[in-house]
SEFIZA-3560 file (N, C-alpha, C; in Angstrom, 3 decimals):
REM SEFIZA-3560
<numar><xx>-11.501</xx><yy>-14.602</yy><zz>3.385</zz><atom>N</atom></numar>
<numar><xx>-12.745</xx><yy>-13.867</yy><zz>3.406</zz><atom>CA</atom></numar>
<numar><xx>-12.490</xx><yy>-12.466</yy><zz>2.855</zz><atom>C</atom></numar>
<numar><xx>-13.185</xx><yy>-11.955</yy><zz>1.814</zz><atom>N</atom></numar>
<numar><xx>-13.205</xx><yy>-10.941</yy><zz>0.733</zz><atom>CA</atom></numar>
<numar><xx>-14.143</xx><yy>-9.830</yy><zz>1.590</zz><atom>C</atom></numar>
<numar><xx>-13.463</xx><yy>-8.110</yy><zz>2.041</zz><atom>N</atom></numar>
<numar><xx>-14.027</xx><yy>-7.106</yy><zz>2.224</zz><atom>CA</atom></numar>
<numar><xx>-14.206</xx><yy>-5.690</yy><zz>1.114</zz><atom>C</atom></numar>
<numar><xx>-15.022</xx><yy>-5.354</yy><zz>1.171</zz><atom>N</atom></numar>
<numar><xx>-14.958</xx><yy>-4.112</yy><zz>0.450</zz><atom>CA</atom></numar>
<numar><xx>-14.634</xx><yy>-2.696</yy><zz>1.253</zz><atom>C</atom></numar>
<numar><xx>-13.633</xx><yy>-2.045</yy><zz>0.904</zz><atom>N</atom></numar>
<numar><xx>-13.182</xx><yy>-1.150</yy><zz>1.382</zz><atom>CA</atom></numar>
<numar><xx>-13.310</xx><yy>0.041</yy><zz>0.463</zz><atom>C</atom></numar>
<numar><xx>-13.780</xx><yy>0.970</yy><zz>0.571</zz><atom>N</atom></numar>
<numar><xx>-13.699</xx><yy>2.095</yy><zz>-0.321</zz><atom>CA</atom></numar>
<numar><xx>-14.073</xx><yy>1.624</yy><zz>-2.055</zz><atom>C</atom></numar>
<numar><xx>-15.215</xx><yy>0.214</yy><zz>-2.137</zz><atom>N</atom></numar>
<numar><xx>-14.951</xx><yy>0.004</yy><zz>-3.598</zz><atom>CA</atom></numar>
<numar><xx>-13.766</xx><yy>-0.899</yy><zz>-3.936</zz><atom>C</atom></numar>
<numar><xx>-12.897</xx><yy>-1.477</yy><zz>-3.394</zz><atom>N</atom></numar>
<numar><xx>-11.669</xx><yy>-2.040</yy><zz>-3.702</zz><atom>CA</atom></numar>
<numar><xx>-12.086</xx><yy>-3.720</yy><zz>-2.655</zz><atom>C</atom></numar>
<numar><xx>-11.902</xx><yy>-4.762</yy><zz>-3.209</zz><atom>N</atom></numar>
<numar><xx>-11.775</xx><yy>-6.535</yy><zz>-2.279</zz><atom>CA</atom></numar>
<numar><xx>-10.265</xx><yy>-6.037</yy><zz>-1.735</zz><atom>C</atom></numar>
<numar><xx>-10.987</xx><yy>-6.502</yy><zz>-0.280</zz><atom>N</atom></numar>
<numar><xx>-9.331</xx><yy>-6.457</yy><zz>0.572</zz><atom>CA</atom></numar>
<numar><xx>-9.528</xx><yy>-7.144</yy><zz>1.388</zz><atom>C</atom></numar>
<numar><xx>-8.736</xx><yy>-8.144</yy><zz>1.962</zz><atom>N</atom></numar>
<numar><xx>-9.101</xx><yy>-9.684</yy><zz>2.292</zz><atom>CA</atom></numar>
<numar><xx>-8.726</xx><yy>-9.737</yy><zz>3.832</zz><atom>C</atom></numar>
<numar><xx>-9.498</xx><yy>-10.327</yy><zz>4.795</zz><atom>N</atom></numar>
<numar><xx>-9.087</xx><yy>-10.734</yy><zz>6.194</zz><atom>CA</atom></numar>
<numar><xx>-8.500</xx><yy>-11.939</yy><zz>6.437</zz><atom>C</atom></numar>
<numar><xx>-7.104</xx><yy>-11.433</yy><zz>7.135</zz><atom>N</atom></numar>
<numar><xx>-6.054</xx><yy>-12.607</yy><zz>7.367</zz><atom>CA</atom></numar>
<numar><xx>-6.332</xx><yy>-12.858</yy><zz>8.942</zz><atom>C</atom></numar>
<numar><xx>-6.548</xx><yy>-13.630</yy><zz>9.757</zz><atom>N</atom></numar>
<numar><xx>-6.606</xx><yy>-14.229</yy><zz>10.711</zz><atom>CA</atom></numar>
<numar><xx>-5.553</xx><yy>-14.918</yy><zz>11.255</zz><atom>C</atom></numar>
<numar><xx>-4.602</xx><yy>-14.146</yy><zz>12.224</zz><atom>N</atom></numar>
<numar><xx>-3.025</xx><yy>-14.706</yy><zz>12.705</zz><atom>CA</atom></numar>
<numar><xx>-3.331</xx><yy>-15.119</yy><zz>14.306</zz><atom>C</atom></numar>
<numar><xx>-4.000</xx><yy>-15.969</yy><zz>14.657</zz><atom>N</atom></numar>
<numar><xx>-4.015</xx><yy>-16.578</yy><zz>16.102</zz><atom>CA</atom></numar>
<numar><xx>-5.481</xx><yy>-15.444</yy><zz>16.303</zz><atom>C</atom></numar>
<numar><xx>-4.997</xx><yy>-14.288</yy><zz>17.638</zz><atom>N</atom></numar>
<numar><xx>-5.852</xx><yy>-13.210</yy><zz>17.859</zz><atom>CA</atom></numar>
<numar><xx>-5.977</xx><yy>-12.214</yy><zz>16.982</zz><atom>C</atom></numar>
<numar><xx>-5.424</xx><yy>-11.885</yy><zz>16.089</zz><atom>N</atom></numar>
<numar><xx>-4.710</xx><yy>-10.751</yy><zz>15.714</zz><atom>CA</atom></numar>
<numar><xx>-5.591</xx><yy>-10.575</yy><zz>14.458</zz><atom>C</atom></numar>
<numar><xx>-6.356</xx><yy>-9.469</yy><zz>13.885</zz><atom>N</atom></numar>
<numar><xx>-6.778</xx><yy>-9.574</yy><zz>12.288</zz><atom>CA</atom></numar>
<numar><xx>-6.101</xx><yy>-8.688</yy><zz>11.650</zz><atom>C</atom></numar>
<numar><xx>-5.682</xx><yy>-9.014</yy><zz>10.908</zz><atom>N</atom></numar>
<numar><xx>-5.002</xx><yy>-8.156</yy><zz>9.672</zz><atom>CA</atom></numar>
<numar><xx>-5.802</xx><yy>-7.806</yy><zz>8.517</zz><atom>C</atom></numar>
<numar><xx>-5.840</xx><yy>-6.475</yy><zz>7.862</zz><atom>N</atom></numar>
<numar><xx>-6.371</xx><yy>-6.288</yy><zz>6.753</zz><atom>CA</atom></numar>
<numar><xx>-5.794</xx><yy>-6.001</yy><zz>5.846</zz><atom>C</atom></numar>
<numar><xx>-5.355</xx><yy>-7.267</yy><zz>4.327</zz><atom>N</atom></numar>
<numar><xx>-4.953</xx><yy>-6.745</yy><zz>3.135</zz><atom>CA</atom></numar>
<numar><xx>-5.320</xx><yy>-5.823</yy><zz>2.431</zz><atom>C</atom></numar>
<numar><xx>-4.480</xx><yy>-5.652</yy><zz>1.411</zz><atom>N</atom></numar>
<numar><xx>-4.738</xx><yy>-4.340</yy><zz>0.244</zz><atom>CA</atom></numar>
<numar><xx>-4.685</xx><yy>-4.708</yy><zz>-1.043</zz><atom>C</atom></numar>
<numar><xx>-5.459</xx><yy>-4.451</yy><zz>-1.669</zz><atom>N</atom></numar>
<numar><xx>-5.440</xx><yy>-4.612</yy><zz>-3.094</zz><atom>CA</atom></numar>
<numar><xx>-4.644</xx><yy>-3.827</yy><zz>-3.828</zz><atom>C</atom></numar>
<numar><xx>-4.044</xx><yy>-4.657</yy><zz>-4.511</zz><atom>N</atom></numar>
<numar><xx>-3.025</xx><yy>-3.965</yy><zz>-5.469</zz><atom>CA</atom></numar>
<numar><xx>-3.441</xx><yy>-2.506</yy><zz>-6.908</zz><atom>C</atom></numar>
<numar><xx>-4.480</xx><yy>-2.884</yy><zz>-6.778</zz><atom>N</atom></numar>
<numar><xx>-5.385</xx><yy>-1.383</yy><zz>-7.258</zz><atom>CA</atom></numar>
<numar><xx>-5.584</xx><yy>0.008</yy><zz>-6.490</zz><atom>C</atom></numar>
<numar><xx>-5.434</xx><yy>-0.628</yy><zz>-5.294</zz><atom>N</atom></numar>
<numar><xx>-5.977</xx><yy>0.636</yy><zz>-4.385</zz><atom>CA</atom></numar>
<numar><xx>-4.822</xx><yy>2.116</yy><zz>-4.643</zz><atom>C</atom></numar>
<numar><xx>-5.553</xx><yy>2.972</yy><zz>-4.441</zz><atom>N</atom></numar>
<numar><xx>-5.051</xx><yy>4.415</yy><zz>-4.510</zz><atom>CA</atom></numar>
<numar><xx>-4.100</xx><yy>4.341</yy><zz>-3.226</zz><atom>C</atom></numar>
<numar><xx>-2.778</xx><yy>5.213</yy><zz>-3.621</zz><atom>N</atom></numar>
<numar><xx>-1.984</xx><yy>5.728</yy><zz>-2.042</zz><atom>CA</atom></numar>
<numar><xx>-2.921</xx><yy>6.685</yy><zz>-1.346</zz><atom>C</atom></numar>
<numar><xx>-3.795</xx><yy>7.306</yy><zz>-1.599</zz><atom>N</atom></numar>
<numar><xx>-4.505</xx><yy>8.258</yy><zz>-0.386</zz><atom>CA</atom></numar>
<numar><xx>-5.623</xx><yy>7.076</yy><zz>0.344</zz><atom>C</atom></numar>
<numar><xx>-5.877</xx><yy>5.516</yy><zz>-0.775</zz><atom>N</atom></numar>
<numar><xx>-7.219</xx><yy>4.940</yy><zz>0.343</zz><atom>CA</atom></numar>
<numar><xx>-6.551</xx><yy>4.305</yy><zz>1.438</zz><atom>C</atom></numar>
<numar><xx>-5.037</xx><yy>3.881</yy><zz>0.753</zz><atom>N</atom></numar>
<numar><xx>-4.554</xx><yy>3.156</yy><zz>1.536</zz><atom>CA</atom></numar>
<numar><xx>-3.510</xx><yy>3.386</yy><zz>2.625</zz><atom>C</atom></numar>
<numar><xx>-3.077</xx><yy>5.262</yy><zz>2.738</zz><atom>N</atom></numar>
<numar><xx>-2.858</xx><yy>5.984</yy><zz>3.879</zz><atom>CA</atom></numar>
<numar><xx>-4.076</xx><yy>6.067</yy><zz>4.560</zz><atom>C</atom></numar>
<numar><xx>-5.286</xx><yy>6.135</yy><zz>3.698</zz><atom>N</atom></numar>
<numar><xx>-6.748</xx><yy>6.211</yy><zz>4.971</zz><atom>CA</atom></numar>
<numar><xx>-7.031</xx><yy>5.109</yy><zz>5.827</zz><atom>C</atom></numar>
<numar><xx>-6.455</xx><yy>4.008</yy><zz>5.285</zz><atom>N</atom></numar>
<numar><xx>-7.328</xx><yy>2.694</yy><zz>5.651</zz><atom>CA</atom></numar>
<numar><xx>-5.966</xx><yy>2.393</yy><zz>6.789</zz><atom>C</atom></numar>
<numar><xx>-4.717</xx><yy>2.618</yy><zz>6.478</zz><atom>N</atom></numar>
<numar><xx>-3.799</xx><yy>2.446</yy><zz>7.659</zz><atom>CA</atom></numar>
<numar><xx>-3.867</xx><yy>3.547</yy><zz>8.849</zz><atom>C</atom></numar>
<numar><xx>-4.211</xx><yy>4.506</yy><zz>9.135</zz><atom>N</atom></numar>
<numar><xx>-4.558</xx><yy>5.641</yy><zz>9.951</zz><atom>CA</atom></numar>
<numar><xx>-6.040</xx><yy>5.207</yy><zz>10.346</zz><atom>C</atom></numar>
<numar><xx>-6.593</xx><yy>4.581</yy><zz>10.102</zz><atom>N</atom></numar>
<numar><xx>-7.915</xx><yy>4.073</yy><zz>10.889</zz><atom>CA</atom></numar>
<numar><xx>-7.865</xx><yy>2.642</yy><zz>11.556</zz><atom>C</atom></numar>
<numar><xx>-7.024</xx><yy>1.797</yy><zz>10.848</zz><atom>N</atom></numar>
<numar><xx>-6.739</xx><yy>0.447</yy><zz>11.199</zz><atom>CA</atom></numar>
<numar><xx>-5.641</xx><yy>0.601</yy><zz>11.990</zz><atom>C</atom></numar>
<numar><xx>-5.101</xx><yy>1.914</yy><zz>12.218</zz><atom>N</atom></numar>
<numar><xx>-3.728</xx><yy>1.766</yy><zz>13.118</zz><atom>CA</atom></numar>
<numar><xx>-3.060</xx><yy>0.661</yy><zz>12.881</zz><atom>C</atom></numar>
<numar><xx>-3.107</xx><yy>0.221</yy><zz>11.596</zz><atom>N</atom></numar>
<numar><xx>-1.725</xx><yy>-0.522</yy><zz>11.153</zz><atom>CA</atom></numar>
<numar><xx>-0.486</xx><yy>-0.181</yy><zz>10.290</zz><atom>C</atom></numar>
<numar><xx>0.321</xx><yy>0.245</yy><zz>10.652</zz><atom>N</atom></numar>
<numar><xx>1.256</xx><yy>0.832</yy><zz>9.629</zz><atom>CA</atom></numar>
<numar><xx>2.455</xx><yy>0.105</yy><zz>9.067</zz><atom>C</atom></numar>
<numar><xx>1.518</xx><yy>-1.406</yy><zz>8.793</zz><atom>N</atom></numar>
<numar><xx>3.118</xx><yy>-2.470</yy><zz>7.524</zz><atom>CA</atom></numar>
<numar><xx>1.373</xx><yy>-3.297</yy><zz>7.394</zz><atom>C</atom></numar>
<numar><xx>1.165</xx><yy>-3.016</yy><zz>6.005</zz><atom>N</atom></numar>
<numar><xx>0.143</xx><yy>-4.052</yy><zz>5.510</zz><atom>CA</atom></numar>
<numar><xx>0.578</xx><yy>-5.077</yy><zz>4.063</zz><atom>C</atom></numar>
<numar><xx>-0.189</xx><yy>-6.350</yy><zz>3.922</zz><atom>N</atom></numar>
<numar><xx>-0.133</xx><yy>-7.134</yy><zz>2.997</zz><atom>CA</atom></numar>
<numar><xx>-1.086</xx><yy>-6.504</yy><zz>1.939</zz><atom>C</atom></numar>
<numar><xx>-0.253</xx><yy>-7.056</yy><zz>0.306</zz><atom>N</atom></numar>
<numar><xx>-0.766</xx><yy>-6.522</yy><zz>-0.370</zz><atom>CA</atom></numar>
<numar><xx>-1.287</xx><yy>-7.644</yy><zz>-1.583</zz><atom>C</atom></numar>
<numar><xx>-2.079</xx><yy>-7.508</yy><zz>-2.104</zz><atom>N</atom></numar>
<numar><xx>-2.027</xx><yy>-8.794</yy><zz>-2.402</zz><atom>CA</atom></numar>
<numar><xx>-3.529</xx><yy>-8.462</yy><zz>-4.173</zz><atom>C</atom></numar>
<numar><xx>-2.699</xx><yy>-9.322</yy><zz>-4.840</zz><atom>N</atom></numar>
<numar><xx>-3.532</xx><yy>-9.244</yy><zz>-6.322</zz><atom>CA</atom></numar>
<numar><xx>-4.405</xx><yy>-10.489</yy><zz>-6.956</zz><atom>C</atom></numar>
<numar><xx>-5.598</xx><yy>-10.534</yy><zz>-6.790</zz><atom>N</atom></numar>
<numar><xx>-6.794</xx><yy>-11.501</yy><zz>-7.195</zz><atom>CA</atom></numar>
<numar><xx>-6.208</xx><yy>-12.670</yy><zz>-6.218</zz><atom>C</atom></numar>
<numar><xx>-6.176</xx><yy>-12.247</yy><zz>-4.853</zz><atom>N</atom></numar>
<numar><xx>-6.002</xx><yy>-13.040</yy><zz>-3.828</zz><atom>CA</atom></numar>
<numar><xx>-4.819</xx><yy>-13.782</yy><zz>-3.749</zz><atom>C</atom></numar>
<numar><xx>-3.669</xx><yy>-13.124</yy><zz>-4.847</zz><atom>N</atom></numar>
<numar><xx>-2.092</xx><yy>-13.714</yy><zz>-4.570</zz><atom>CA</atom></numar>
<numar><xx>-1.190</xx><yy>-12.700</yy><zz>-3.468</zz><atom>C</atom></numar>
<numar><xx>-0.880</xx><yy>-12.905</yy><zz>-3.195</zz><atom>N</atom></numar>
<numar><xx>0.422</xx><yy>-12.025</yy><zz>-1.904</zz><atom>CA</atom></numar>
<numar><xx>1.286</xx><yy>-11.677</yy><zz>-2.955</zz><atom>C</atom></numar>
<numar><xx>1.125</xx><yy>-10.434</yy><zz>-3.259</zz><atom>N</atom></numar>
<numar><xx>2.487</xx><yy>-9.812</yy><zz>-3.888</zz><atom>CA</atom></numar>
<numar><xx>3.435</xx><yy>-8.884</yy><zz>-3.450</zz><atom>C</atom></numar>
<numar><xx>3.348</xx><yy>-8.556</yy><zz>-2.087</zz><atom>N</atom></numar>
<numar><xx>4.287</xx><yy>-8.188</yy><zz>-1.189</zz><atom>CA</atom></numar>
<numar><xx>3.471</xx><yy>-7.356</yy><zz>0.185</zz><atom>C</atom></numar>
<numar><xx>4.268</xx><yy>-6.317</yy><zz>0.863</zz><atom>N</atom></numar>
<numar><xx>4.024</xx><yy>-5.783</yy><zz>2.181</zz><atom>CA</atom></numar>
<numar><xx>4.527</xx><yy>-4.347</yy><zz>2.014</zz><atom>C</atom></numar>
<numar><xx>3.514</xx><yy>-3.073</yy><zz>2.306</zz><atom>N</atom></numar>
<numar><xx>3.855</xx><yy>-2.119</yy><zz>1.848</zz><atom>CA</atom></numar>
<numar><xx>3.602</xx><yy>-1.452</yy><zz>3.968</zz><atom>C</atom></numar>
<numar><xx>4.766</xx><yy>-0.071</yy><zz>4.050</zz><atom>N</atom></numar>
<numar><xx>4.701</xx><yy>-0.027</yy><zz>5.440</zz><atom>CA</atom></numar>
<numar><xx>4.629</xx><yy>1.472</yy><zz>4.820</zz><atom>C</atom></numar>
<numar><xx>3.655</xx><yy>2.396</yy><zz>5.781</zz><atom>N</atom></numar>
<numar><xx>3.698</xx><yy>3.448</yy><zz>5.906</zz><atom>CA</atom></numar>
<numar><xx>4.622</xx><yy>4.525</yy><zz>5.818</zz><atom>C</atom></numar>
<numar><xx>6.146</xx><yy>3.904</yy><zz>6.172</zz><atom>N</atom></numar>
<numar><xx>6.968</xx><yy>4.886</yy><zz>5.882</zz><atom>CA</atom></numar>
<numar><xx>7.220</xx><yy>4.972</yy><zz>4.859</zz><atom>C</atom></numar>
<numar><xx>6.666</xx><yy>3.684</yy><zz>3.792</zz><atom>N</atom></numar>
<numar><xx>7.418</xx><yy>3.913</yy><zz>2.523</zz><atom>CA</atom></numar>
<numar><xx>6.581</xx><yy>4.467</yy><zz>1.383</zz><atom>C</atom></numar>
<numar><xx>5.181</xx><yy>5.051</yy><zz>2.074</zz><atom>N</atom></numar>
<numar><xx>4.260</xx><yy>5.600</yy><zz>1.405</zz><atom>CA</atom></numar>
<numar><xx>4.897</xx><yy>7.131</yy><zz>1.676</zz><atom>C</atom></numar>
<numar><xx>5.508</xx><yy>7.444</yy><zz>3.084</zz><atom>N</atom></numar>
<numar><xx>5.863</xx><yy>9.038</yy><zz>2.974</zz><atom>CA</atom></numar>
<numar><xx>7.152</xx><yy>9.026</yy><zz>1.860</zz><atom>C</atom></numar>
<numar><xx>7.975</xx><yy>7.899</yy><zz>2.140</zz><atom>N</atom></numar>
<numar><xx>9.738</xx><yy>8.418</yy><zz>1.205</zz><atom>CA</atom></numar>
<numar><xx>8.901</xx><yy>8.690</yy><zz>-0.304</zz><atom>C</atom></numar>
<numar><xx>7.529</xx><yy>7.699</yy><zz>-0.948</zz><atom>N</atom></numar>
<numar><xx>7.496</xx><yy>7.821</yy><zz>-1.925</zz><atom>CA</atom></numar>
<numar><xx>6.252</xx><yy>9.421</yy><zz>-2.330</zz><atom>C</atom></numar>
<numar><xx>5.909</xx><yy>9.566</yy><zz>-1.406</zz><atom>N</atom></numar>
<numar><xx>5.379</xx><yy>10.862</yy><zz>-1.673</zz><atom>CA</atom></numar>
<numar><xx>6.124</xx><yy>12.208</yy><zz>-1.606</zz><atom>C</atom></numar>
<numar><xx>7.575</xx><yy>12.447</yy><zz>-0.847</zz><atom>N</atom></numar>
<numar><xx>8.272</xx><yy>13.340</yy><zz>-0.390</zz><atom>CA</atom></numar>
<numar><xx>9.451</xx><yy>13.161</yy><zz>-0.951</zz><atom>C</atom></numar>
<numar><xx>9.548</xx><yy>12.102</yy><zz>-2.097</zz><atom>N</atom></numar>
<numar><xx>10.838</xx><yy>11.922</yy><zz>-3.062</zz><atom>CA</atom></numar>
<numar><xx>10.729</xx><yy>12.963</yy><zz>-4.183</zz><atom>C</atom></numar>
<numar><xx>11.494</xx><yy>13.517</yy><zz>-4.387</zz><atom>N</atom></numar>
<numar><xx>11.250</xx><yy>14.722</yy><zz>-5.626</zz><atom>CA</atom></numar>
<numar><xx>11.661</xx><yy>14.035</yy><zz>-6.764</zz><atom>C</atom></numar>
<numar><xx>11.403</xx><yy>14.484</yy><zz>-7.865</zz><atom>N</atom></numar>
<numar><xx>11.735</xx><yy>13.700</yy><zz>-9.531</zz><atom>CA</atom></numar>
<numar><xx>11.832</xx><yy>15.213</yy><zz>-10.275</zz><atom>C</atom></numar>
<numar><xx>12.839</xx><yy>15.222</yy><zz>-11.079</zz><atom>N</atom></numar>
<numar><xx>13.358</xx><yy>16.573</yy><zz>-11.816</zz><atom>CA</atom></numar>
<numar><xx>13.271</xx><yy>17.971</yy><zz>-11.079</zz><atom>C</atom></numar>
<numar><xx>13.676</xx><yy>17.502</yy><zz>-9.869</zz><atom>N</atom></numar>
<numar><xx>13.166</xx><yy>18.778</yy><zz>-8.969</zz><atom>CA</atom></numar>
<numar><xx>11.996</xx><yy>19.356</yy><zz>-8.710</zz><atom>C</atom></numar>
<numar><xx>10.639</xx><yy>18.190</yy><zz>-8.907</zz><atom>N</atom></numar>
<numar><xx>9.627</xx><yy>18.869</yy><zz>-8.926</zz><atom>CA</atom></numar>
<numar><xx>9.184</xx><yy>17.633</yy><zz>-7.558</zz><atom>C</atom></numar>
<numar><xx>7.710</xx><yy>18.468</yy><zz>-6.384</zz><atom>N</atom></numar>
<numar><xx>7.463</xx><yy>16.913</yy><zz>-5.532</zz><atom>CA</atom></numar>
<numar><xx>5.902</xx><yy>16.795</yy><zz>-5.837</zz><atom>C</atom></numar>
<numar><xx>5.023</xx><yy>16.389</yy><zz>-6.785</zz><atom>N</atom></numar>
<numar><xx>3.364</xx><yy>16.992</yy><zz>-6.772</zz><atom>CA</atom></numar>
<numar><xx>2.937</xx><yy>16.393</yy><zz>-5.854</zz><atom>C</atom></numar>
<numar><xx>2.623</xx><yy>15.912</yy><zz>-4.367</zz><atom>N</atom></numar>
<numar><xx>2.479</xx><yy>15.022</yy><zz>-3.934</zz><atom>CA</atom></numar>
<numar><xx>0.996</xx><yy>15.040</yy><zz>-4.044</zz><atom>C</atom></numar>
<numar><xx>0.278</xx><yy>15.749</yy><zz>-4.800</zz><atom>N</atom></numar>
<numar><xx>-1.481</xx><yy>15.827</yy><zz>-5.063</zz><atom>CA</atom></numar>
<numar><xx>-1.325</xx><yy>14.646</yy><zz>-5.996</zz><atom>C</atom></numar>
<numar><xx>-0.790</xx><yy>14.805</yy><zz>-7.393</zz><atom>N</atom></numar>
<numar><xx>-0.904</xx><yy>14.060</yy><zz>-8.074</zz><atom>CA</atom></numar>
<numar><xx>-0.012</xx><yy>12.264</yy><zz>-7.814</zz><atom>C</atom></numar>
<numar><xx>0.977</xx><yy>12.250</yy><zz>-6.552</zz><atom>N</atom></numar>
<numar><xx>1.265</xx><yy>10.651</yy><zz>-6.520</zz><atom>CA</atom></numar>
<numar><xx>0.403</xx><yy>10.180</yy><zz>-5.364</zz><atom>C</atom></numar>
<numar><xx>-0.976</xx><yy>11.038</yy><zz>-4.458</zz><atom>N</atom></numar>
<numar><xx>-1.625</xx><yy>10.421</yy><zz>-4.198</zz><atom>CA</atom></numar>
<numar><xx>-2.852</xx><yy>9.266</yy><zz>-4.585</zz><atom>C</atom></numar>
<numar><xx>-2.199</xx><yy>9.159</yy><zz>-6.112</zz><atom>N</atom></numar>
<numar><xx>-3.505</xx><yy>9.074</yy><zz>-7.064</zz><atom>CA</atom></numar>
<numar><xx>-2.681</xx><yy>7.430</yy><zz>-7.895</zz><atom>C</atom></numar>
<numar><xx>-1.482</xx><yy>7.008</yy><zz>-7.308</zz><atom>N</atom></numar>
<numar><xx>-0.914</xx><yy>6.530</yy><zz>-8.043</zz><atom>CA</atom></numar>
<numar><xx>-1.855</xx><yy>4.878</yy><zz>-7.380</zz><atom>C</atom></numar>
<numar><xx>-1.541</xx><yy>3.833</yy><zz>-7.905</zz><atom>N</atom></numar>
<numar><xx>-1.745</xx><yy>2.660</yy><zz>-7.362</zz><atom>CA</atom></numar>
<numar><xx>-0.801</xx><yy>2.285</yy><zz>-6.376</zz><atom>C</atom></numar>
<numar><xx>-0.916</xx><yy>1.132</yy><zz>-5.143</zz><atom>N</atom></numar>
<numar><xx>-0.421</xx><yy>0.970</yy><zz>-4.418</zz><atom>CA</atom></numar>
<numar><xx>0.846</xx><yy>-0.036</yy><zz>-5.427</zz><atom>C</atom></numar>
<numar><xx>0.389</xx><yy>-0.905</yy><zz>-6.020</zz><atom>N</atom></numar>
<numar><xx>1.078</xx><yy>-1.817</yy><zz>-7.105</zz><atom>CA</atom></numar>
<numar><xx>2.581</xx><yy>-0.936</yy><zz>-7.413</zz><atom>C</atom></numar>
<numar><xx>1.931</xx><yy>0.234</yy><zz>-8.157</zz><atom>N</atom></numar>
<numar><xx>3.019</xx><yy>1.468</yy><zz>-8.835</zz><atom>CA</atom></numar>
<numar><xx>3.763</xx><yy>1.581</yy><zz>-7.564</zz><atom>C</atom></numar>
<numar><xx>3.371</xx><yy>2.105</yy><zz>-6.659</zz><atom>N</atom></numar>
<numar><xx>4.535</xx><yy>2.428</yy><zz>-5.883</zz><atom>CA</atom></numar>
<numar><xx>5.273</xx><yy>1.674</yy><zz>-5.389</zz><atom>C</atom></numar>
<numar><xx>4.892</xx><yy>0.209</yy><zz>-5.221</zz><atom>N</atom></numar>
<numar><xx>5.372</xx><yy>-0.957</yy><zz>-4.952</zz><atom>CA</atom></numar>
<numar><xx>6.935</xx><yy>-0.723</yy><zz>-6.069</zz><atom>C</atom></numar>
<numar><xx>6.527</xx><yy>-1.080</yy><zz>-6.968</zz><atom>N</atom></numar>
<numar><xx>7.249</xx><yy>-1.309</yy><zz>-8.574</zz><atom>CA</atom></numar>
<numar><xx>8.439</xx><yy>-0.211</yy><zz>-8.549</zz><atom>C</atom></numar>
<numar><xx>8.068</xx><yy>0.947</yy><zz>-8.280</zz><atom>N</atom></numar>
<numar><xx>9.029</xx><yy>2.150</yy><zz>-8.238</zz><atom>CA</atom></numar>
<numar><xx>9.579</xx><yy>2.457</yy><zz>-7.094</zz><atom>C</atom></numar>
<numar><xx>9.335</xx><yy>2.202</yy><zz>-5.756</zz><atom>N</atom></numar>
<numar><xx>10.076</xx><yy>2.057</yy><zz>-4.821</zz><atom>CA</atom></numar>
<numar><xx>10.993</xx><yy>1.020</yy><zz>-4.594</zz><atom>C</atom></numar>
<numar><xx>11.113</xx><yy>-0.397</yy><zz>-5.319</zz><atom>N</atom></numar>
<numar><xx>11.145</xx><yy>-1.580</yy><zz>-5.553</zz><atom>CA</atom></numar>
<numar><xx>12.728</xx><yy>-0.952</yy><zz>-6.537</zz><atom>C</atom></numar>
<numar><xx>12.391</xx><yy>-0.520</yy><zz>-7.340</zz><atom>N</atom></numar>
<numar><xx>13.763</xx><yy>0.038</yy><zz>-8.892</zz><atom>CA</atom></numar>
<numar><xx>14.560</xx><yy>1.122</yy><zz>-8.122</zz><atom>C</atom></numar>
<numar><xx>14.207</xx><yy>1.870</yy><zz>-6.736</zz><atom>N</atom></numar>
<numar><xx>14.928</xx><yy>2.550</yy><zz>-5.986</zz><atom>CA</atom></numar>
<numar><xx>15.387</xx><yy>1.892</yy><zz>-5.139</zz><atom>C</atom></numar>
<numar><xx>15.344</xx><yy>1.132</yy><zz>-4.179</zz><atom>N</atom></numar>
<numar><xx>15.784</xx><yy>0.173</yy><zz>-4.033</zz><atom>CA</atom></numar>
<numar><xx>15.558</xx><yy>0.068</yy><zz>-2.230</zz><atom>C</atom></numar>
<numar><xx>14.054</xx><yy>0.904</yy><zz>-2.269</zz><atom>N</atom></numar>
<numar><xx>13.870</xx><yy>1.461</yy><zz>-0.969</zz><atom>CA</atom></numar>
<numar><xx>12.586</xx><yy>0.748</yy><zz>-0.385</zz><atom>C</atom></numar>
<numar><xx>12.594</xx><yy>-0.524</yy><zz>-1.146</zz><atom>N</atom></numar>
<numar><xx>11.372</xx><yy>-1.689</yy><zz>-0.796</zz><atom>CA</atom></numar>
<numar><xx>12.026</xx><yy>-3.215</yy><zz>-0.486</zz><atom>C</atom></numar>
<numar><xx>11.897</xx><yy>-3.488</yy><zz>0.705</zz><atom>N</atom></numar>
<numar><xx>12.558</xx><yy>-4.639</yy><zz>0.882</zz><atom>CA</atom></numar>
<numar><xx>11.646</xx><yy>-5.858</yy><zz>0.669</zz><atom>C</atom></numar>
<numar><xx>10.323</xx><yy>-5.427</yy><zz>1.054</zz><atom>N</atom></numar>
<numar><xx>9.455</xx><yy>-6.838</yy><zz>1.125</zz><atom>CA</atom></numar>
<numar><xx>8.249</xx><yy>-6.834</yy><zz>-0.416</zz><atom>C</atom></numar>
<numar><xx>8.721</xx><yy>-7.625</yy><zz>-0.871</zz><atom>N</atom></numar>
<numar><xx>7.883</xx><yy>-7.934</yy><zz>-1.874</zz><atom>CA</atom></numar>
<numar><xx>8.032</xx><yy>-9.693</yy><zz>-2.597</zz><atom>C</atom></numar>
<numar><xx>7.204</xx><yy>-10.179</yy><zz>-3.222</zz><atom>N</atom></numar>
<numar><xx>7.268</xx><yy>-11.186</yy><zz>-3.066</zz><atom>CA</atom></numar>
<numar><xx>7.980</xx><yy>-11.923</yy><zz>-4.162</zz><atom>C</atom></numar>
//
C-alpha cells in the first residue's frame, strides 16, 4: 500500500503489529530526517518503484552530514542530497552495511 509523504510514494510494510514506513529512494536527507523524528523510527527501508534497495539508520544520516570533504562540511547543501546518493557514497566509504 502506496503513501504520499511530503510529495514522495513511501510504502506501508505490515510486520505482525508493528507498521513500518518505507522511503523512497528520491527523497531528500532533510524529508527523511523529518519523517524519522516524527515516526520515531530511526533504521528505515528504502526502497525504488517498489523494489527494496536497502535500509538507511539515522546515524548514518549524521556520519554523512558531519563527514568533511577537502576540509570543507556544508551540511546546508548535503541536506539536499537524495537518500539513494547517500546510500551510494556511504556504501564507497564503507560506512553502510545494509543495502541490498
Amino acid at each position: 500500500m502506496g503513501v504520499n509523504v511530503q510529495g514522495k510514494e513511501v510504502f506501508l510494510l505490515e510486520c505482525g503489529s508493528d507498521r513500518h514506513v518505507g522511503l523512497h529512494s528520491e527523497q531528500l536527507v532533510i524529508e527523511v530526517i523529518d519523517i524519522m523524528l516524527k515516526q520515531e523510527l530511526y533504521t528505515m527501508p528504502v526502497f525504488y518503484n517498489k523494489k527494496y534497495i536497502g535500509v538507511v539508520r539515522f546515524k548514518d544520516l549524521i556520519s554523512f552530514l558531519t563527514h568533511e570533504e577537502r576540509e570543507e562540511n556544508l551540511i546546508f547543501h548535503k541536506l539536499n542530497y537524495s537518500i539513494e546518493s547517500v546510500m551510494i557514497m556511504l556504501t564507497e566509504r564503507g560506512e553502510l552495511a545494509y543495502t541490498a
